[in-house]
N, C-alpha and C positions, 0 to 999 in steps of 0.2 A: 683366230681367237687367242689372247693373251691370257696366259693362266696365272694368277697370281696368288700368291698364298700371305693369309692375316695370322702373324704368330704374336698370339695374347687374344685374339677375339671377343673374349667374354668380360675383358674391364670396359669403360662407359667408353673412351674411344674408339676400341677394338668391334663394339655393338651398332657404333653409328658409320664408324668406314666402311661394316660390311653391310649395312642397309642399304648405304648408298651406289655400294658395289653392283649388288645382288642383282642378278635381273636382266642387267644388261649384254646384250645380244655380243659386246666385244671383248668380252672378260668370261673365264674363266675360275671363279674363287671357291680357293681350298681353305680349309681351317681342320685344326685337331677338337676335338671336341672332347669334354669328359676327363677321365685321369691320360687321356696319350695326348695331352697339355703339358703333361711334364714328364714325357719320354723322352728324355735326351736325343735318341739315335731316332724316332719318329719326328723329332725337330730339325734333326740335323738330313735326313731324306728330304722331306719336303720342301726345305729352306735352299735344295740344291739341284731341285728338281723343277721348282717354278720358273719364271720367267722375272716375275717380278714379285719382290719382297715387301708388305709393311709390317713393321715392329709397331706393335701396340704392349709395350714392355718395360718393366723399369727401368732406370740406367744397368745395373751391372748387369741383368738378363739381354735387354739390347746389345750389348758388345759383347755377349758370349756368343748369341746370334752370328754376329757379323765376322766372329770368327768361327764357326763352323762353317760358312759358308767356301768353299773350294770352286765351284762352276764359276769360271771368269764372263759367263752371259748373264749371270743373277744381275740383274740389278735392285737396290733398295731405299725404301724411304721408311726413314726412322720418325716417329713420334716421340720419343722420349726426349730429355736433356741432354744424353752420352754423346752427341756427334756432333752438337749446331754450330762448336767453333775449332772442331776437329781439322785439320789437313787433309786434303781432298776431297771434303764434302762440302758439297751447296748447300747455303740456305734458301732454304722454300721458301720465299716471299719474291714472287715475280712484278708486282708492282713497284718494285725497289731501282728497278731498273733492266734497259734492255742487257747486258752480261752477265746480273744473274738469272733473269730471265734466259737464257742461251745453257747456261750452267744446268739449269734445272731439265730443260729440253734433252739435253744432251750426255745428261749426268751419270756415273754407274751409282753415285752414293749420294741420297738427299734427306738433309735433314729439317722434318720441318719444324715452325718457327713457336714458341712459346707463347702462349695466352699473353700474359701480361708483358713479359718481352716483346711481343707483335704488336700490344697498343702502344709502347714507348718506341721502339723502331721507327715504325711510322710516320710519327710526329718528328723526331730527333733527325734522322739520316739523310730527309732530303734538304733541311738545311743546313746540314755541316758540309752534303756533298756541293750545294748551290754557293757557297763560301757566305751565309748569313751567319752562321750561326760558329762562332771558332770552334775547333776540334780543344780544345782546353778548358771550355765551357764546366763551371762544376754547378749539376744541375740537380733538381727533386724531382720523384715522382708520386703521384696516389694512385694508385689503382682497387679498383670495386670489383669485385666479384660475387658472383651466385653461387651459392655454394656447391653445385654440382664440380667448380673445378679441383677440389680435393678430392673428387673420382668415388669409386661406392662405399669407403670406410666414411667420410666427410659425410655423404648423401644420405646413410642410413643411421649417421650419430643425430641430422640435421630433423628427418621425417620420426625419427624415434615417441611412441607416446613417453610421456614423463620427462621428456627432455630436459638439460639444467635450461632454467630461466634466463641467462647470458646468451643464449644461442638467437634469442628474441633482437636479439641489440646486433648494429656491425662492432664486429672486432676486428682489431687491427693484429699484424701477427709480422715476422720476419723481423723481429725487434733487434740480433745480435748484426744487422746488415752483412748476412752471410745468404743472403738466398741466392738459391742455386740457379735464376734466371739473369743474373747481373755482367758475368761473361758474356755474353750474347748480348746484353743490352747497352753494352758500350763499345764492346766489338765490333758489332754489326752495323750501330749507326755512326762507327768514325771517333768513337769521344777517348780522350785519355784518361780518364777516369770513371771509375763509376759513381751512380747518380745513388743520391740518398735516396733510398726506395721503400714506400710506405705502401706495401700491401693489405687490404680489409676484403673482407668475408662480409657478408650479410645475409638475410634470411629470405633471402628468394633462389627459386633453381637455377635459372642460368640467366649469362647478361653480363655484361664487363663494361666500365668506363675508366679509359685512362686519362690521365690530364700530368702535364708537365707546366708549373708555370716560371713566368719568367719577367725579367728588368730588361725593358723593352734594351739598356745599358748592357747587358750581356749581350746583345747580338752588337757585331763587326758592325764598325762606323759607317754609316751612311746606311744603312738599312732601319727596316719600320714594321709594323703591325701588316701594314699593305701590304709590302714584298714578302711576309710568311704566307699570308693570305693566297697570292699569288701563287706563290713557289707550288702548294699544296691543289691551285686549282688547275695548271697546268700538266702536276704528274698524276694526279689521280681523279680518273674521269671514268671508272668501272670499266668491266661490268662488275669486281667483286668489290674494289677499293673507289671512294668515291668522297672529291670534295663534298662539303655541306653548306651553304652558306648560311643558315640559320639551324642549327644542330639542336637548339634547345625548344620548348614547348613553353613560351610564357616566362622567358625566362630561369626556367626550371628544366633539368637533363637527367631520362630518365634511363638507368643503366641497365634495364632489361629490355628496353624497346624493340632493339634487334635481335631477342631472342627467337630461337626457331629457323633463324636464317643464314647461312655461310656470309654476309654481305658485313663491311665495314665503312661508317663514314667516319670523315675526319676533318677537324673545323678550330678555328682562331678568335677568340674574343678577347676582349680589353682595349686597351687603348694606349696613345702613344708612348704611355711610361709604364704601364705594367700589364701582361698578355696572360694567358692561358690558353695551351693547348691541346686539343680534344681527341680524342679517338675513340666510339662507340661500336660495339660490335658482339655476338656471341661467346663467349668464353669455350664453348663447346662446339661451335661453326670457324670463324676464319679464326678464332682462338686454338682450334687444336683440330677435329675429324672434316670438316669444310677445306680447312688448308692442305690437308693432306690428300683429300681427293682431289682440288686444284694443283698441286704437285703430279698427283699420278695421271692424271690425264695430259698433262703438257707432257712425261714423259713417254706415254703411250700415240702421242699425237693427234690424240681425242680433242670431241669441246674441250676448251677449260673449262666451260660450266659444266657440260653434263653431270648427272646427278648433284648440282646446290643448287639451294634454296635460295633465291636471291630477291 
């Protein structure tokens, strides 16, 4: 039995990796509870004691984490931002390919993958790495979100009686293009630049839709609508990541559909001069506590699915 210990538990993360933990006959899960949450030296025992680490933590708590840490057996998987394009850690996204697939397997330090970074990844990285799409490419993004991914400050401004009347409408936000998922979202899928990134909130709990589009002219000559098409039905065929070939419902794409689920599909519409790229999926599943338990079971040698929802 593998013991592993959730330091932050009690944020909306930290509540659904241990649901998903709990129970299971091959895990052993520790957590602090109450004020020995923020015992330093009761963080720093346990953090050196388990087997296997998740940080459900801010950035600068997560790397104080990872530096208390002394036992060269710990291994860890971070949910925060602090590590996803750090030196010598993996990123969590095993459908990306078999070496990081092997990386995560095999990893002492794994960082998993951002909400809204994870639906542009996605979409982006396997065709820069198929050479459709040039690594110089300067591209946009939307992404939708349910408000649950501002975590329980966002959740309880959103459910609030008397709430301000704007909270009714999507807002768009990350307006100074400084958000803190754009390293990783050019990094990881290959691009020299980062994308203009148009983040929105709206007034549902969970659920994400990312879309990047594009001039069918931005992709490397001699490629088409078909070969995206392709490229994406070839590498993602599940069980958590999965082409779509009709993603919408009537023409219409609803970005909460997948809520409830760890599972993401991902799909191409347009036509031969101007395209859109799709990636629908949980913001709170393969957006952030889904991905991380698909991380810690490949490194425990488990299902990848056990405990998602798929």
């Amino acid at each position: 039995m593998t013991k592993v210990f959730i330091d932050g538990s009690a944020g909306t993360a930290g509540l659904r990796i241990r649901s998903r933990l709990e129970g299971r006959s091959d895990l052993e899960v520790t957590v602090l509870e109450g004020e020995a949450r923020k015992d330093k030296e009761k963080r720093r025992e346990m953090l050196n004691t388990c087997e296997l680490a998740v940080l459900c933590l801010p950035d600068a708590a997560s790397r104080e984490s990872v530096a208390m840490i002394e036992n060269p057996a710990v291994r860890v998987v971070d949910t925060s931002t602090a590590h996803r394009v750090a030196p010598g850690w993996a990123y969590g996204f095993p459908e990306l390919g078999a070496e990081r697939r092997e990386a995560i397997i095999t990893g002492k330090r794994v960082a998993s993958p951002g909400c809204h970074a994870g639906g542009f990844i996605v979409l982006v990285q396997p065709l820069v790495e198929a050479g459709i799409l040039p690594a110089g490419a300067l591209l946009s993004c939307h992404s939708l979100t349910g408000y649950s991914g501002g975590g329980k400050g966002m959740i309880a401004e959103y459910e609030a009686a008397g709430r301000p009347e704007a909270f009714g409408s999507p807002r768009e936000y990350g307006l100074s293009q400084g958000h803190k998922h754009l390293p990783e979202m050019a990094g990881i899928s290959g691009l020299e630049s980062y994308p203009v990134f148009c983040p929105i909130v709206a007034d549902f709990y969970s659920g994400m839709l990312v879309t990047v589009p594009l001039f069918a002219k931005q992709l490397n000559p001699g490629f088409t609508l078909a070969d995206v098409r392709t490229c994406y039905k070839e590498k993602f065929s599940g069980p958590v990541v999965r082409y779509a070939e009709a993603m919408d419902e009537a023409g219409f794409i609803a970005s909460n559909a997948l809520a409830g689920t760890d599972a993401m599909e991902v799909a191409a519409f347009g036509n031969d001069e101007r395209m859109i790229l799709c990636s629908r999926f949980d913001n709170l599943g393969k957006g952030a506590s889904g991905a991380a338990v698909q991380c810690i079971n490949l490194m425990l040698g488990a299902d990848e699915t056990a405990g998602l929802v798929l």
